[in-house]
Each structure stands twice: as structure tokens, then as C-alpha cells.
N, C-alpha and C positions, 0 to 999 in steps of 0.2 A: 494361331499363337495361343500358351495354354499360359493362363493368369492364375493368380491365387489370390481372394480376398479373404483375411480375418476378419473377423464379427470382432468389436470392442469388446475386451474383456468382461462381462463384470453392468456393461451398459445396453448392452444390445443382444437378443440369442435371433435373430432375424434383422433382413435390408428387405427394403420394396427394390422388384426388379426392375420397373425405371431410373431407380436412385442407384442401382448395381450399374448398372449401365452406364450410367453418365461416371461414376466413380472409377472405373474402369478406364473408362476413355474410349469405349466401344462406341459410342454418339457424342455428339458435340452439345446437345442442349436436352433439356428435358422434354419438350416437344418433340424431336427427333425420336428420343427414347419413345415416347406415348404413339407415336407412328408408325413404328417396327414394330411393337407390341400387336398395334392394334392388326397392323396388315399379317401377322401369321408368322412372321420371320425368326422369332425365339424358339427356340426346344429347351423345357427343362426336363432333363432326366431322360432326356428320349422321346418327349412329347412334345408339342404346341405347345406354346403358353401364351392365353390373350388377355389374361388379366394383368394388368399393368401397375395395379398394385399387390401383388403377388406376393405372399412372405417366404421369402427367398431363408435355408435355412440349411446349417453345417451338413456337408455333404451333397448338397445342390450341385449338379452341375451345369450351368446355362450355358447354351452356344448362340451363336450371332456372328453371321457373313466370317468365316473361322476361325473366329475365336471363342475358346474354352474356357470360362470362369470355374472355376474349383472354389466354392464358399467352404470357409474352415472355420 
């Protein structure tokens, strides 16, 4: 499924990608989030991603078990 999340105008030009995650609704808790991160399960942009406080930023694309986050 392909998501779209906006960055707050104005308050934020970046999300941590466990907090994408859980906002999303891709994991149920932040733990969960910090677990898929850590085990290898994220691609940003086409790569791993195992930092799990990662600054996720407009044009990001994160994927997780099929779903597409589009950061705008």
C-alpha cells in the first residue's frame, strides 16, 4: 500500500523513522518500530536502513512488509 506523510509545515523539515512508522500505522508500538529497524526489514531509498533514529526527509521513500511511505 503506498502512504503519503507531510512534514508539519513550518515545525518540522524531518521525522525519526520509528516515529514514521508507528505514525503510519506500519507497527503497532514503538518497540515493534525499534525491532524491524533493528532486524534489517526497512529500505530507504532502496537501501537498509538500521538506524532507527534515522532523519527521514521530503522525498524519502521508506518501505516495510509492502508498504510505501512517500515523505513530502
Amino acid at each position: 500500500m503506498d502512504i503519503e506523510y507531510t512534514l508539519r509545515e513550518g515545525a518540522d523539515d524531518h521525522i525519526q523513522l520509528i516515529q514514521l512508522l508507528k505514525v503510519t500505522n506500519c507497527v503497532t508500538s514503538g518497540a515493534e518500530a525499534q525491532e524491524v529497524v533493528a532486524a534489517g526489514l526497512v529500505n530507504r531509498n532502496g537501501e537498509t536502513e538500521l538506524r532507527k533514529r534515522a532523519k527521514c526527509v521530503a522525498g524519502d521513500v521508506i518501505e516495510y512488509e509492502g508498504n510505501r511511505i512517500f515523505v513530502k
